[in-house]
C-alpha positions in Angstrom: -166.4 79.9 215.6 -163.6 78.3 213.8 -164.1 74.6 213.2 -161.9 71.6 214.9 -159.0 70.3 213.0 -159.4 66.9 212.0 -157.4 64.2 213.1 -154.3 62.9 211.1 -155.2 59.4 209.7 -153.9 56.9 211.4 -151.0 54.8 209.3 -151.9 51.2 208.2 -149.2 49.5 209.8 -146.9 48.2 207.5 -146.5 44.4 206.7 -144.2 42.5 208.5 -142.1 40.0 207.1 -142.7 36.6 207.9 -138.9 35.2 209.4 -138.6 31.3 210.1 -136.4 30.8 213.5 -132.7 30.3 213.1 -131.8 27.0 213.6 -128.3 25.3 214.3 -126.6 24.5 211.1 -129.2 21.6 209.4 -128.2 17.9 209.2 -127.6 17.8 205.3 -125.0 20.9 205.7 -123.2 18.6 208.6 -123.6 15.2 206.5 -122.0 17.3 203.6 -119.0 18.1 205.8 -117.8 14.9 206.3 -118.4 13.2 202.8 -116.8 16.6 201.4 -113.8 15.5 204.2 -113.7 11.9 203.3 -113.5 12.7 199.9 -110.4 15.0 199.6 -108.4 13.3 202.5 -109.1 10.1 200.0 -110.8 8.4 202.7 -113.6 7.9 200.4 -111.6 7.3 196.9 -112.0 8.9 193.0 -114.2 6.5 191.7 -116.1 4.8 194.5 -119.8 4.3 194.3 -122.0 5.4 197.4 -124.4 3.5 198.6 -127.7 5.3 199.8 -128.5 2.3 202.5 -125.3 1.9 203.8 -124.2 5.6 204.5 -128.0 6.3 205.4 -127.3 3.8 208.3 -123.5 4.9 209.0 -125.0 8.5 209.5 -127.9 7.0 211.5 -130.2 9.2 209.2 -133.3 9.0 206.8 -131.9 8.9 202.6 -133.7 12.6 202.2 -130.7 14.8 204.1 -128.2 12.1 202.7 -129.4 12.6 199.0 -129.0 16.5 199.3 -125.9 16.5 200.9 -124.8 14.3 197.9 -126.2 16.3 195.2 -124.4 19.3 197.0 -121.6 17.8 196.3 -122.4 16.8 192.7 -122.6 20.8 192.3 -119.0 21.2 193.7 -117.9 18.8 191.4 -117.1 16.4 193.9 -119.0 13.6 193.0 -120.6 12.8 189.3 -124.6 11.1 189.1 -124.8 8.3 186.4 -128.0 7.7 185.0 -129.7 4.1 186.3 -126.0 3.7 188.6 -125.8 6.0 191.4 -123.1 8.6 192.6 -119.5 8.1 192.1 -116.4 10.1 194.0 -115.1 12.2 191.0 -112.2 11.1 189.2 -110.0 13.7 187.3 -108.6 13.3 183.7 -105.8 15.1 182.3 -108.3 17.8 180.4 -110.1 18.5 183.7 -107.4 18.6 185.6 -106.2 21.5 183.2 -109.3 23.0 183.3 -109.1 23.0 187.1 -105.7 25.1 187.0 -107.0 27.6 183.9 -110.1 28.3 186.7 -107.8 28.6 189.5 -105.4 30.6 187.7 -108.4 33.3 186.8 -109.8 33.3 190.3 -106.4 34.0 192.2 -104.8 36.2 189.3 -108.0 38.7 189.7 -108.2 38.2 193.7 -104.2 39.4 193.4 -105.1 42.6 191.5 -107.7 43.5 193.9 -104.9 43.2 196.2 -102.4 45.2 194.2 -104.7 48.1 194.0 -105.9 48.5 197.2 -101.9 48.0 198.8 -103.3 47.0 201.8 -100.5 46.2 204.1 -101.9 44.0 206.3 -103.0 41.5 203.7 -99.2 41.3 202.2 -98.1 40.4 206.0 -100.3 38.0 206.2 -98.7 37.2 202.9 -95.6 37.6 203.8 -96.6 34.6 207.1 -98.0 32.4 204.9 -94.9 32.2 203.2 -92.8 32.1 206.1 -94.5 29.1 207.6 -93.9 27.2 204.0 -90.3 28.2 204.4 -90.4 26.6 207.9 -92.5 23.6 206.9 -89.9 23.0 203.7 -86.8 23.9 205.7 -87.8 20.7 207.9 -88.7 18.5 204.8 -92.2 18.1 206.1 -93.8 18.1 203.3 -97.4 17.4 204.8 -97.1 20.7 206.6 -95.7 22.8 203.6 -98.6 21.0 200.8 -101.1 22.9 203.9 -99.5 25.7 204.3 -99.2 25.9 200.6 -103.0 25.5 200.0 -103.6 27.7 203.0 -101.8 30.8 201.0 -103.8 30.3 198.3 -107.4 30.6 200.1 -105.4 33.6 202.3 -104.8 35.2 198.7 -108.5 35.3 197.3 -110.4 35.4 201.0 -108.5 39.4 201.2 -109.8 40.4 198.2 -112.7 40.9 200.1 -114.6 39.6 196.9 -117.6 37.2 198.1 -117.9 35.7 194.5 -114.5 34.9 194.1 -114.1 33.2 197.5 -117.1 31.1 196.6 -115.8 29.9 193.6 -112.9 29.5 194.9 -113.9 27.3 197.9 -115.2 24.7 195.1 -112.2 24.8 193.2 -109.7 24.0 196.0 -112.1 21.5 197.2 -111.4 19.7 194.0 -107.9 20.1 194.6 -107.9 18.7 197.7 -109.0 15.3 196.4 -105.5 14.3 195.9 -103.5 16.4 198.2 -100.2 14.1 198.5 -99.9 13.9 194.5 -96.6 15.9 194.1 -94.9 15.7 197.8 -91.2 15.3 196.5 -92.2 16.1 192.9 -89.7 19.2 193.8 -86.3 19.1 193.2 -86.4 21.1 196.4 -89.1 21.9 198.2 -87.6 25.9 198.6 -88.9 25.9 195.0 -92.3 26.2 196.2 -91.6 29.1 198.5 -89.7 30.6 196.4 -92.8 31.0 193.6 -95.5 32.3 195.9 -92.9 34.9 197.2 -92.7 35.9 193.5 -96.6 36.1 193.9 -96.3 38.1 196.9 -93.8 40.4 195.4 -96.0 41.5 192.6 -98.8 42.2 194.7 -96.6 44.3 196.8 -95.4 46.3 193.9 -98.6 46.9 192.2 -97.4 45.5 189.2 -100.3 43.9 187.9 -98.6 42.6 184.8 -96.1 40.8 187.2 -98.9 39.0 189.0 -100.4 38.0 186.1 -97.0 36.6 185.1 -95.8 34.9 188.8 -99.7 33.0 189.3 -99.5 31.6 185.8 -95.7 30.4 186.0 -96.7 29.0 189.8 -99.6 27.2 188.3 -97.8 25.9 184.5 -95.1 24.4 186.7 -97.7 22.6 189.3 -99.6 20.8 186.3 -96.3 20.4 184.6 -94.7 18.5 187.1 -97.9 16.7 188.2 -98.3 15.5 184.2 -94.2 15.2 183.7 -93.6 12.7 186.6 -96.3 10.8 185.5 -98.4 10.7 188.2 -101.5 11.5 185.9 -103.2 8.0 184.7 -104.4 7.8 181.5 -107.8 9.2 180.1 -110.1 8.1 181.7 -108.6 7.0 184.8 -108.4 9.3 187.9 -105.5 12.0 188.2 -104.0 13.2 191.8 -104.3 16.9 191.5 -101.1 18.5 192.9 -101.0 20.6 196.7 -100.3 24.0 194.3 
């Protein structure tokens, strides 16, 4: 008589793993937020010491969140940590403020090409919109409205790449430009000026001419530090530099 089959052994049942429960965004990412906020509206200005006690008790929170929200911010480049002195708001020199364009002008010259490659139509609309509301905004003279619509077409340019690395590094970078939004309102001969380069921008993207693009970002970004150096508006080393809406 033909023996029984024998069971199939049972599977060890695999290991889970262990998941912490999502919370609502944490208070140091909140507390971040608003310093990040105060500094590049220039509530808080370039070269102001921060006082753990006092913030501590304008947030109504212990100095643990506070300190990590701040050295958050130290790795954006917001604020700078001196050794036996505290945290200071960030003031720019001339060489940084360079360096800040040469960074920007990588970042949004390589978010183009992705652009010009893929030929994605709806992202040149969106362009194209972008540009149109800085042709509104310098039609009217408002030049509050066209220095954010300005800054808005440059995170619009490197968010549709698509490219999570660039964005992030982006997101720092215009955070540091930020600090001193206002530094070249009626620096322009005429505000059109302004439209008139990131339509070149758009342009090249639209063509697929990456050479172009290369050519349009680096003229946009020249002429920003150029007339943000030219009219003056730079301090000397060592003294903080209003970085331009561009």
């Amino acid at each position: 008589m033909p023996s029984e089959p024998l069971p199939a052994p049972t599977a060890e049942p695999s290991a889970q793993p262990q998941f912490q429960p999502v919370h609502r965004r944490s208070t140091t990412a909140l507390i971040c937020d608003q310093l990040r906020s105060a500094i590049t509206t220039g509530t808080l200005e370039a070269g102001a010491q921060l006082s753990e006690a006092t913030m501590a008790a304008q947030f109504g929170v212990s100095r643990g969140p506070l300190r990590e929200a701040m050295q958050r911010l130290v790795q954006e480049g917001l604020l700078r940590s001196e050794p036996h002195r505290g945290l200071f708001v960030k003031e720019l020199d001339e060489e940084e403020v360079r360096d800040l364009y040469t960074a920007r002008t990588a970042v949004e010259s390589a978010a183009a090409r992705i652009l010009a490659r893929e030929a994605s139509s709806t992202a040149i609309a969106e362009l194209r919109g972008a540009c149109a509301l800085m042709h509104s905004a310098a039609e009217a003279s408002d030049l509050e409205r066209l220095s954010d619509a300005d800054l808005a077409f440059h995170e619009l340019l490197v968010r549709s790449s698509r490219s999570s690395r660039l964005h992030r590094m982006h997101e720092t970078l215009i955070a540091e430009t930020r600090m001193c939004l206002t530094a070249l309102e009626g620096s322009y001969r005429d505000p059109r000026e302004q439209v008139i380069e990131h339509s070149l921008i758009v342009d090249a993207i639209e063509a697929g001419a990456e050479d172009r693009i290369g050519e349009a970002i680096e003229g946009h970004m020249h002429q920003a530090l150029e007339r943000l150096i030219g009219t003056g508006r730079l301090a000397s080393e060592g003294h903080s530099a209003s970085v331009p809406p561009d």
